[in-house]
ZADO-1210 file (C-alpha; in nm, 4 decimals, padded with zeros to 6 digits):
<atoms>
<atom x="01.0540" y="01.8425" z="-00.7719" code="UNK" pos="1"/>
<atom x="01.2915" y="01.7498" z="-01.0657" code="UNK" pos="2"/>
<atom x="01.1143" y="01.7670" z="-01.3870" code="UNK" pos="3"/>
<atom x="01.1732" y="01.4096" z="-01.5267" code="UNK" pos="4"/>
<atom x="00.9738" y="01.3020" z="-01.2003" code="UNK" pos="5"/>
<atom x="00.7003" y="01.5021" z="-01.2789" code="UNK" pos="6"/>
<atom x="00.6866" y="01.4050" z="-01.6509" code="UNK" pos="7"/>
<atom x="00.7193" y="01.0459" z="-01.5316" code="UNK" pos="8"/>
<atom x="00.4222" y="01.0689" z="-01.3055" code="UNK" pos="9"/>
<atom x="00.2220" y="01.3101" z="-01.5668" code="UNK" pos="10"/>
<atom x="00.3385" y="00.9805" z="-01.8209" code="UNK" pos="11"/>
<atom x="00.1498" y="00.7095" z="-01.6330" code="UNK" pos="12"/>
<atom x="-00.1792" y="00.5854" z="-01.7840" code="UNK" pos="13"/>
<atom x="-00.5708" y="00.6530" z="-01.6338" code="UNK" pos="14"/>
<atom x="-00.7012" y="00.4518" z="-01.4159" code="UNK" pos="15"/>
<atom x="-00.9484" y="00.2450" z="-01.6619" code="UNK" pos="16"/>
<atom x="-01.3266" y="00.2967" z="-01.6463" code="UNK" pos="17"/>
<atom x="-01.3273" y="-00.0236" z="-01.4566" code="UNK" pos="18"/>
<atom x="-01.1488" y="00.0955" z="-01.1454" code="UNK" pos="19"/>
<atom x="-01.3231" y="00.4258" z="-01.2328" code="UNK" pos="20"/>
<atom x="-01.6498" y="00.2413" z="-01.1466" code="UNK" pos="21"/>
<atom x="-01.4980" y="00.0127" z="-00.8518" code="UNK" pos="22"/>
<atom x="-01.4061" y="00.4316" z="-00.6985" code="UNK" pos="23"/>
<atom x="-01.7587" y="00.5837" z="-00.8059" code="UNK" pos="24"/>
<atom x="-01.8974" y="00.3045" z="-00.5619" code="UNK" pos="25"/>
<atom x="-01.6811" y="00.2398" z="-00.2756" code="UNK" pos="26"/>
<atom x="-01.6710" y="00.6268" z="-00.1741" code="UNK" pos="27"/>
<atom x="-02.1097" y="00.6262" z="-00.2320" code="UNK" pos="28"/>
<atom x="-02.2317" y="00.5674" z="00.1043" code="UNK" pos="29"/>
<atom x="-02.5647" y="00.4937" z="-00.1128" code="UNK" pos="30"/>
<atom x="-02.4467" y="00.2092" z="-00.3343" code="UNK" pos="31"/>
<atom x="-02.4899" y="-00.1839" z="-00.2797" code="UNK" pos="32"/>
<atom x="-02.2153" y="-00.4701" z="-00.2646" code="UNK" pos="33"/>
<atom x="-02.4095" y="-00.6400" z="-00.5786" code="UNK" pos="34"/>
<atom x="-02.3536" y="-00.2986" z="-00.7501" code="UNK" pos="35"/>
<atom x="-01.9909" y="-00.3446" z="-00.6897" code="UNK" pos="36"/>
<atom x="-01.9883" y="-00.7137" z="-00.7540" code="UNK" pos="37"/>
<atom x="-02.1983" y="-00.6130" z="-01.0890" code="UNK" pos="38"/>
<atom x="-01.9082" y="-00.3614" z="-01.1865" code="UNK" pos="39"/>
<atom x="-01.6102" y="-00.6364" z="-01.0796" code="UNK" pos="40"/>
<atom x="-01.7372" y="-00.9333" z="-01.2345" code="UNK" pos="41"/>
<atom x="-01.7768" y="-00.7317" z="-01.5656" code="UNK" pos="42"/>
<atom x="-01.4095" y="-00.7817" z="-01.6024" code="UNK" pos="43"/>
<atom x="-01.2982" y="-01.1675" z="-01.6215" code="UNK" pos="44"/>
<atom x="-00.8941" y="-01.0465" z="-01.5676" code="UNK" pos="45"/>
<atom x="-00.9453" y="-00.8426" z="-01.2724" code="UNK" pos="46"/>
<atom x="-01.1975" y="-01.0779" z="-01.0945" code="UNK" pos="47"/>
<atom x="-00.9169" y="-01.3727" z="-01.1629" code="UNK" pos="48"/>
<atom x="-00.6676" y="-01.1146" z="-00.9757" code="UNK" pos="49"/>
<atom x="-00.8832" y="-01.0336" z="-00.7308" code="UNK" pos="50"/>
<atom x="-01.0010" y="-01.4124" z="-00.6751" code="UNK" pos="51"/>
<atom x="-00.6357" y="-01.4960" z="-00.6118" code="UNK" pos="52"/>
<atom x="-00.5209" y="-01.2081" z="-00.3811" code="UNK" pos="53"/>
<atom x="-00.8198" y="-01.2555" z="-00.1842" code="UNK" pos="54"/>
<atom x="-00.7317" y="-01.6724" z="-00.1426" code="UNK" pos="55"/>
<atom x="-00.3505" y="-01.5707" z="00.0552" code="UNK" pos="56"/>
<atom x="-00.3480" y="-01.7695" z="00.3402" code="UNK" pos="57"/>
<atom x="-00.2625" y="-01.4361" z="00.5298" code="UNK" pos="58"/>
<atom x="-00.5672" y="-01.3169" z="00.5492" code="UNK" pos="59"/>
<atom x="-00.6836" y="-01.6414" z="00.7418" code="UNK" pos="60"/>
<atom x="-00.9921" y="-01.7980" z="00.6163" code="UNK" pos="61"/>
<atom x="-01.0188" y="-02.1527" z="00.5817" code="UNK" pos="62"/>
<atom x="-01.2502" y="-02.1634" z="00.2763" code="UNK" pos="63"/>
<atom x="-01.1756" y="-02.1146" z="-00.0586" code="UNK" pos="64"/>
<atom x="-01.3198" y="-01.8137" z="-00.1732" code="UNK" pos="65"/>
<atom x="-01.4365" y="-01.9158" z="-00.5179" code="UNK" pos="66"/>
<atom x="-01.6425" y="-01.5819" z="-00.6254" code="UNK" pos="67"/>
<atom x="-01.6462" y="-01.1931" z="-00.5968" code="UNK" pos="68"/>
<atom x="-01.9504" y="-01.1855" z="-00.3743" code="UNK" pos="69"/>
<atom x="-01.7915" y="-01.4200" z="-00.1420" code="UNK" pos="70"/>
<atom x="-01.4877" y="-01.1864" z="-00.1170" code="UNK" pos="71"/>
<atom x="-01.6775" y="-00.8944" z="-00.0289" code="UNK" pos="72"/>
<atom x="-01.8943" y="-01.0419" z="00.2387" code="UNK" pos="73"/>
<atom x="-01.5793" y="-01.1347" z="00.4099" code="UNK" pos="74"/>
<atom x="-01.3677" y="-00.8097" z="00.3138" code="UNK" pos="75"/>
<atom x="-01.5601" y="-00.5779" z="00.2736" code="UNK" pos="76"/>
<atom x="-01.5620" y="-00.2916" z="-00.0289" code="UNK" pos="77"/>
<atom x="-01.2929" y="-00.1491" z="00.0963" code="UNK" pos="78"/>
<atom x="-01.0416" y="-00.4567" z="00.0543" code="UNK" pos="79"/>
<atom x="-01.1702" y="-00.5410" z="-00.2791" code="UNK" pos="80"/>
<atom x="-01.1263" y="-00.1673" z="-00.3673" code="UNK" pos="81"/>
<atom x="-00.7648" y="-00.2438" z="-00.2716" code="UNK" pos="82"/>
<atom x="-00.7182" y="-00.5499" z="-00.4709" code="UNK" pos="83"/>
<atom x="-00.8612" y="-00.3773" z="-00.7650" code="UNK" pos="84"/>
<atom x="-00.6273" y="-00.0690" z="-00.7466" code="UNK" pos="85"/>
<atom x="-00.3279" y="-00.2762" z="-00.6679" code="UNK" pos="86"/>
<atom x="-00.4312" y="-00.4849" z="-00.9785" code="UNK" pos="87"/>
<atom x="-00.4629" y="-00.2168" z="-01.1801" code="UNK" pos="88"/>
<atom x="-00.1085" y="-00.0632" z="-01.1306" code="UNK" pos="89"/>
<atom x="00.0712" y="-00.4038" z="-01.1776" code="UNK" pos="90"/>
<atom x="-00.0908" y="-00.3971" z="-01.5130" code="UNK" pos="91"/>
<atom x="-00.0136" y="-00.0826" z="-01.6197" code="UNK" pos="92"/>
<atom x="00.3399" y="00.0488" z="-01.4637" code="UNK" pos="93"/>
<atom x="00.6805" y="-00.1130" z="-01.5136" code="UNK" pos="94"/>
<atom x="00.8364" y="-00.2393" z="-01.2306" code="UNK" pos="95"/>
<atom x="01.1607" y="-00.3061" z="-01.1730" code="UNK" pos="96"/>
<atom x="01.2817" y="-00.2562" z="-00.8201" code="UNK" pos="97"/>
<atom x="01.6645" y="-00.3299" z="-00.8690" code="UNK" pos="98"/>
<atom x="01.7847" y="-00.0003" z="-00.7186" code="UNK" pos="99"/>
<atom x="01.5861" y="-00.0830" z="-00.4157" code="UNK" pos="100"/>
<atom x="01.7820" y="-00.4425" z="-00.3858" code="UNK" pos="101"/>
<atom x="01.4727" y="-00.6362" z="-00.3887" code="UNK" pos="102"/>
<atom x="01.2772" y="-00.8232" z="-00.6606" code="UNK" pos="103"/>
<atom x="00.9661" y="-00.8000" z="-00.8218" code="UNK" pos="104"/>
<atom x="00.7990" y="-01.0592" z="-00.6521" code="UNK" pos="105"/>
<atom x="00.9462" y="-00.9346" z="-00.2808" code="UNK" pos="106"/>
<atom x="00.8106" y="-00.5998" z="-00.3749" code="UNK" pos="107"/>
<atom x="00.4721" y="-00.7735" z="-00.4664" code="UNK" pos="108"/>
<atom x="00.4802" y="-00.9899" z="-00.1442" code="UNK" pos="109"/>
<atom x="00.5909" y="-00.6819" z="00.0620" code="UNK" pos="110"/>
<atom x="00.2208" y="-00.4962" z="-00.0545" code="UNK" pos="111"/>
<atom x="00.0151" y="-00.8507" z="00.0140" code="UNK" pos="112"/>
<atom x="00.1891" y="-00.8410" z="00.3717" code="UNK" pos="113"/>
<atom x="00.1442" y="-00.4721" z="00.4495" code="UNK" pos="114"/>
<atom x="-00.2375" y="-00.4869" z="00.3437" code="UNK" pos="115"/>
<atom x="-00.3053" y="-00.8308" z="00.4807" code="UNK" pos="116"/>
<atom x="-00.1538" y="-00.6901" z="00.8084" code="UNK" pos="117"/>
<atom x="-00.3760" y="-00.4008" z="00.8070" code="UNK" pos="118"/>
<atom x="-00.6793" y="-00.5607" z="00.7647" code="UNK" pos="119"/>
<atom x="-00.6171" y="-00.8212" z="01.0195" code="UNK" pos="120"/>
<atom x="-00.5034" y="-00.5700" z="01.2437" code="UNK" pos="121"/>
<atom x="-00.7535" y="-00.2380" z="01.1812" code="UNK" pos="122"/>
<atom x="-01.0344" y="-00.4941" z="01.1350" code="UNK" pos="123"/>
<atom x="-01.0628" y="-00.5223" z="01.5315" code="UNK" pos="124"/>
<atom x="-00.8883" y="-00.1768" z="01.6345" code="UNK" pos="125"/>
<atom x="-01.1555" y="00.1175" z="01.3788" code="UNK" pos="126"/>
<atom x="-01.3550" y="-00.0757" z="01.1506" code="UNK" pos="127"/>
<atom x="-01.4507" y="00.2601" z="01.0077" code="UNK" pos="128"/>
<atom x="-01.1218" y="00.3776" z="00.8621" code="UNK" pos="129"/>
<atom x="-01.0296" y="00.0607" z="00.6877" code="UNK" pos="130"/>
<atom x="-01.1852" y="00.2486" z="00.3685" code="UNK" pos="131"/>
<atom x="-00.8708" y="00.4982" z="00.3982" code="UNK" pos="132"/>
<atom x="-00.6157" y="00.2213" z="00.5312" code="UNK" pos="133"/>
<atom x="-00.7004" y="-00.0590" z="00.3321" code="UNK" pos="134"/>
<atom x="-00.5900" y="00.0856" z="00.0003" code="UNK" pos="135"/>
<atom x="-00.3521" y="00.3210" z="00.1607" code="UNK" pos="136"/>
<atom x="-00.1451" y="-00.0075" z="00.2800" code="UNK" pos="137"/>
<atom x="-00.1916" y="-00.2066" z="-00.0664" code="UNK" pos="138"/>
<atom x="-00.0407" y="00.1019" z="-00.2849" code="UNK" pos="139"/>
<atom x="00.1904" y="00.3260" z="-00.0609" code="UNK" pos="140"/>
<atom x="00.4958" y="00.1772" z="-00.2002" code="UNK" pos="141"/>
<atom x="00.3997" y="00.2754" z="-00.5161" code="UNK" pos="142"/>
<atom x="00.6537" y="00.5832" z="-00.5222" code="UNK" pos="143"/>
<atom x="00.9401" y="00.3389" z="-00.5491" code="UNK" pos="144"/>
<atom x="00.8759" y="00.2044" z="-00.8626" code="UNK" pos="145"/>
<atom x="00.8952" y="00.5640" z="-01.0328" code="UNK" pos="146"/>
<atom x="01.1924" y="00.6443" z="-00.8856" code="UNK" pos="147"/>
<atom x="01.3540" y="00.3034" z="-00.9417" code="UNK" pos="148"/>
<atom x="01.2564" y="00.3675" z="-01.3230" code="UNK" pos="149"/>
<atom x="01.4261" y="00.6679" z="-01.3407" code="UNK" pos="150"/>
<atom x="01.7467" y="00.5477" z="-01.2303" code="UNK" pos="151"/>
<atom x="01.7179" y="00.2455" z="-01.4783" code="UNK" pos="152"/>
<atom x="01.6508" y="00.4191" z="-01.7825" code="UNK" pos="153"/>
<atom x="01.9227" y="00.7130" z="-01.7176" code="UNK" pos="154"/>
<atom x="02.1202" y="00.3030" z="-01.6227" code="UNK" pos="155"/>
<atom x="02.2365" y="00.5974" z="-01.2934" code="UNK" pos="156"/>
<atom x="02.1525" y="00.3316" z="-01.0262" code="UNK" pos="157"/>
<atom x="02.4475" y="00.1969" z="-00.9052" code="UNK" pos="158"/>
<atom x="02.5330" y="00.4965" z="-00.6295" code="UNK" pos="159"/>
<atom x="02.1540" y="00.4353" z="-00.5051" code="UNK" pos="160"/>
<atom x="02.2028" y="00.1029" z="-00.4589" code="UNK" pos="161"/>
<atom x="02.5154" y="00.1182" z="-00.3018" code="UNK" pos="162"/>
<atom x="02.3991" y="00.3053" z="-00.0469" code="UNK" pos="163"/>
<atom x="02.0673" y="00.0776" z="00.0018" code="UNK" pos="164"/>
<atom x="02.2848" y="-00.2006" z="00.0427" code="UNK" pos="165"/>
<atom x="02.4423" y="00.0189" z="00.3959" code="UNK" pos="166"/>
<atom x="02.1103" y="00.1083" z="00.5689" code="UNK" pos="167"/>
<atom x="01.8782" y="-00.0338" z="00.7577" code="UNK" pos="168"/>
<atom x="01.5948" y="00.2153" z="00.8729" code="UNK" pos="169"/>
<atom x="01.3117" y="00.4003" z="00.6819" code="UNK" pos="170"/>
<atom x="01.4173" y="00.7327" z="00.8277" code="UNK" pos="171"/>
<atom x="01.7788" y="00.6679" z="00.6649" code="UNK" pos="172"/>
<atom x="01.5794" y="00.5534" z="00.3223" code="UNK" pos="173"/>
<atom x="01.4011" y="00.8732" z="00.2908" code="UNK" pos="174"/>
<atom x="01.6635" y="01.0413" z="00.3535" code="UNK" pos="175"/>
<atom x="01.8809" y="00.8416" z="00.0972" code="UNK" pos="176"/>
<atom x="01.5636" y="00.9323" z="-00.1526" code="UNK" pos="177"/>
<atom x="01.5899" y="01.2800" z="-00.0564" code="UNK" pos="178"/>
<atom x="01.9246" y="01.3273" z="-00.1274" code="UNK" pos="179"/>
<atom x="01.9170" y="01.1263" z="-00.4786" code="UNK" pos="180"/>
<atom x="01.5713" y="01.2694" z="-00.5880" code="UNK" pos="181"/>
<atom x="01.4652" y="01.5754" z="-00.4061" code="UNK" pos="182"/>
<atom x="01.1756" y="01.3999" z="-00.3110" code="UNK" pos="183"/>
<atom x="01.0742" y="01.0888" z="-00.0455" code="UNK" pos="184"/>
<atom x="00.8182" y="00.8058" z="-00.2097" code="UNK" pos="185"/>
<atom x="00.5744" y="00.8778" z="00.0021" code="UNK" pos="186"/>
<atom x="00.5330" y="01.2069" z="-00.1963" code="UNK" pos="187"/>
<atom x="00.5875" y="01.0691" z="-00.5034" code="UNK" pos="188"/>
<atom x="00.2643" y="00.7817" z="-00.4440" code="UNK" pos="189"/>
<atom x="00.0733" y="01.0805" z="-00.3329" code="UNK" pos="190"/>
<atom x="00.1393" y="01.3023" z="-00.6152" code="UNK" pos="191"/>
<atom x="00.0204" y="00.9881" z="-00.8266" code="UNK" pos="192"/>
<atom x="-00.3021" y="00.9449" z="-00.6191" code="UNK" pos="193"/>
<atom x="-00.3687" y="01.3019" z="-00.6492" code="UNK" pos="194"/>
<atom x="-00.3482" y="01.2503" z="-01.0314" code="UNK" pos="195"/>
<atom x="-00.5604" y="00.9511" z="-01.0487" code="UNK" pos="196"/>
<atom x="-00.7932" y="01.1830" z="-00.7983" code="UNK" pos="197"/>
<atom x="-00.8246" y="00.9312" z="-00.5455" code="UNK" pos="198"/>
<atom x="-01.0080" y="01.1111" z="-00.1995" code="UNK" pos="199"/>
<atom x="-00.7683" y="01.3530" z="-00.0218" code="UNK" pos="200"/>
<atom x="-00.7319" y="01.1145" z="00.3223" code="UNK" pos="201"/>
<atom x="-00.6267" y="00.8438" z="00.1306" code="UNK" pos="202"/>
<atom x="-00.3467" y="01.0992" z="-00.0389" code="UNK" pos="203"/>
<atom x="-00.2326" y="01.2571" z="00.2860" code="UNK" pos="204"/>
<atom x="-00.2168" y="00.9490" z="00.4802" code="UNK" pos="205"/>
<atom x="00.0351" y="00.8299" z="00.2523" code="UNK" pos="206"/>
<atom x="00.2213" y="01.1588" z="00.2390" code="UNK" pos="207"/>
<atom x="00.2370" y="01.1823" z="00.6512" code="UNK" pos="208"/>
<atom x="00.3248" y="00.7987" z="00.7059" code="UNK" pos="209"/>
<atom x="00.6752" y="00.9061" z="00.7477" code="UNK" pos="210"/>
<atom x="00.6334" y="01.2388" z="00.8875" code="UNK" pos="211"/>
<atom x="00.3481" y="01.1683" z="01.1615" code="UNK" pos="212"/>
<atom x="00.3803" y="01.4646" z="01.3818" code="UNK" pos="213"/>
<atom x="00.3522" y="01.6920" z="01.0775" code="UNK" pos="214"/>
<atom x="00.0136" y="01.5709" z="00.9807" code="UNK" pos="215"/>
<atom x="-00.2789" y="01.7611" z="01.0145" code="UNK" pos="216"/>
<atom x="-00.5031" y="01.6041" z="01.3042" code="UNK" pos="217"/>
<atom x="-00.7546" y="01.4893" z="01.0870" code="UNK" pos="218"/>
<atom x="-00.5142" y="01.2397" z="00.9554" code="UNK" pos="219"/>
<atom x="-00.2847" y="01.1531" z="01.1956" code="UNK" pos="220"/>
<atom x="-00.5025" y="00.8628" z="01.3171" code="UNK" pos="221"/>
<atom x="-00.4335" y="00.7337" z="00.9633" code="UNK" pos="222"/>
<atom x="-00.0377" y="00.8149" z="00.9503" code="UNK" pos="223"/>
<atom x="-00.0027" y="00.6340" z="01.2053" code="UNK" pos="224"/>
<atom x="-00.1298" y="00.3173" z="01.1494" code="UNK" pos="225"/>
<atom x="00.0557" y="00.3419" z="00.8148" code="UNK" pos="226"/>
<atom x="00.3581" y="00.3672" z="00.9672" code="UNK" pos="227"/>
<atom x="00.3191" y="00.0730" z="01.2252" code="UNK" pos="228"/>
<atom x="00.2597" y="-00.1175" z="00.9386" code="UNK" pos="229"/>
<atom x="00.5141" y="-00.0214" z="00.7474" code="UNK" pos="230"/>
<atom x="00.7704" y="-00.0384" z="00.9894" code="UNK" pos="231"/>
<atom x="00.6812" y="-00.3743" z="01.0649" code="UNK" pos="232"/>
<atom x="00.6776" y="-00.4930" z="00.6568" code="UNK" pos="233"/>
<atom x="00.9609" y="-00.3060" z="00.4621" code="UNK" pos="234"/>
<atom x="01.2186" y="-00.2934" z="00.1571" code="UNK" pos="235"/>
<atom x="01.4709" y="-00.4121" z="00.4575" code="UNK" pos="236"/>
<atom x="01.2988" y="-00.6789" z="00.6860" code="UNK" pos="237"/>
<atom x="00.9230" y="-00.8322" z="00.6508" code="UNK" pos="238"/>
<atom x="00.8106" y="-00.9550" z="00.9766" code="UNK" pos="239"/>
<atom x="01.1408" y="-00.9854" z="01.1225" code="UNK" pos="240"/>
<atom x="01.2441" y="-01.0049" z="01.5183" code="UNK" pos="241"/>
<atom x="01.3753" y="-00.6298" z="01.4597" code="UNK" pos="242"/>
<atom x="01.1082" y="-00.4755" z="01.2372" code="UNK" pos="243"/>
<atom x="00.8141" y="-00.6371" z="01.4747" code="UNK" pos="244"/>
<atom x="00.9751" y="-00.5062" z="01.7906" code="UNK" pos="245"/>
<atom x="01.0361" y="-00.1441" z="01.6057" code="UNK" pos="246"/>
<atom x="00.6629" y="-00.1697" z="01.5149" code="UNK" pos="247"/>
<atom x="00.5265" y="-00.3144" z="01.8974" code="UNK" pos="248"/>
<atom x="00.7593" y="00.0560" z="02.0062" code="UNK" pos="249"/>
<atom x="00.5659" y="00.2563" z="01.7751" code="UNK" pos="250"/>
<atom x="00.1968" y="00.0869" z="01.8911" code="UNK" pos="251"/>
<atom x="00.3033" y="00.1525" z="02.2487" code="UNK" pos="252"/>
<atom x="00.3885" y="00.5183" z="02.1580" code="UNK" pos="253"/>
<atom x="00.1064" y="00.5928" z="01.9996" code="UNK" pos="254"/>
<atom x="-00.1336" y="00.4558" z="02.2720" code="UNK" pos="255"/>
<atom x="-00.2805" y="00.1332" z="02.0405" code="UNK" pos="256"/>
<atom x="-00.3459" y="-00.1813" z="02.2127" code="UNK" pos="257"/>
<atom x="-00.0469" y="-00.4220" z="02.2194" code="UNK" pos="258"/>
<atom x="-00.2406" y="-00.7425" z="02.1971" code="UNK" pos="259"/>
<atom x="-00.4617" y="-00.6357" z="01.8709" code="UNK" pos="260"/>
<atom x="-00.1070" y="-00.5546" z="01.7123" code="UNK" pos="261"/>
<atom x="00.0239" y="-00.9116" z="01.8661" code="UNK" pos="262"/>
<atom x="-00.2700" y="-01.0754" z="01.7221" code="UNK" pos="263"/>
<atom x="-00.2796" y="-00.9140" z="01.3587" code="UNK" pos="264"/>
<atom x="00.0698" y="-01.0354" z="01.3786" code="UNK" pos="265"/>
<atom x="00.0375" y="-01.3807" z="01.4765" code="UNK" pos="266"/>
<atom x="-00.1874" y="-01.4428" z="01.1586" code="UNK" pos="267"/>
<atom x="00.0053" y="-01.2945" z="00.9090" code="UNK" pos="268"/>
<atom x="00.3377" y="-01.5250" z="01.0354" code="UNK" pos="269"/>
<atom x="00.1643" y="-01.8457" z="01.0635" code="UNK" pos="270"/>
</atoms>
């Protein structure tokens, strides 16, 4: 790996003790909901955040959801573990997505779709590994905005975008990454997670969402479900005619049911 990507990733802050608690808890199969809700309303800015991601009409409820222990009855720990991590990196990493050809907010929208799709998706197909998928699918673009920050401060973007601007597919982006960087952004978010010590699955899944048959077993379950969903909500299309049919291909070849995808899809298009 190049060394300015490594001393980039080595550069980024801590998680703070906050999300440090919100981890300690979530992966304790012996702690409460009120000890997370304790931890999370502790911090006024992150349960505004949390209040608002949790209020997206993608996620389908018809109530306003107008405290934290309302938002993890309905979610669950794992969701609000999400919304706490994603909340934490906006606050602390510089993002500017230019050499990607999207915006900030697309690239924020693109992580509210991917995890909103998840969760009404894996909510109904394995309830169990939402604790892996559910912050998996809020953070695994994460990668991009370390190497789109390298290309803006060396002001070296204009090739990389160039070529964005002529593809279409993720296999083509990685390999566009590859060629530029030496290194995919799947690998770069899990070399980040692995920094921040986040649990092994969680880092893997990310690192195999691209490169399914190459996982080990253990985690291919999790790859794979990554990459429907990220097939489906991309840099290129979110939700589009294309991307949704690539994504029902990919649920078909990897023996899901089609009408749990259809139906995770249906509320996050509404």
């Amino acid at each position: 790996m190049d060394e300015t990507i490594l001393k980039k990733i080595k550069s980024l802050p801590p998680l703070d003790d906050t999300i440090l608690k919100i981890q300690r808890i979530c992966t304790d199969k012996n702690s409460s909901l009120n000890d997370l809700v304790k931890v999370v309303e502790s911090d006024p800015m992150l349960t505004a955040n949390i209040l608002k991601s949790s209020n997206s009409p993608l996620y389908g409820f018809s109530r306003e959801i107008k405290n934290i222990s309302h938002a993890i009855s309905l979610f669950g720990m794992a969701t609000v573990r999400g919304f706490a991590l994603s909340s934490a990196i906006k606050q602390s990493m510089k993002i500017n997505l230019t050499p990607y050809n999207i915006t900030n907010g697309r690239f924020l929208e693109i992580s509210t779709y991917q995890s909103a799709l998840m969760f009404n998706w894996y909510t109904k197909v394995d309830h169990s590994l939402l604790d892996i998928l559910l912050p998996a699918s809020f953070l695994m673009e994460v990668g991009k905005v370390v190497l789109a920050n390298i290309l803006m401060d060396k002001n070296a973007y204009a090739p990389f975008l160039a070529n964005i601007k002529t593809i279409r597919t993720l296999p083509e982006l990685s390999m566009l990454e590859y060629n530029t960087y030496g290194i995919t952004s799947e690998e770069v978010t899990a070399k980040i997670f692995e920094q921040w010590n986040l649990e092994a699955e969680l880092v893997d899944a990310i690192r195999f969402s691209n490169n399914v048959d190459n996982a080990p077993i253990a985690i291919q379950p999790l790859a794979r479900a990554l990459h429907v969903v990220k097939t489906s909500v991309n840099v290129f299309d979110q939700l589009s005619l294309i991307s949704t049919q690539n994504a029902k291909a990919l649920v078909d070849m990897y023996g899901f049911d089609p009408i749990l995808f259809d139906e995770a899809i249906q509320k996050v298009t509404v």
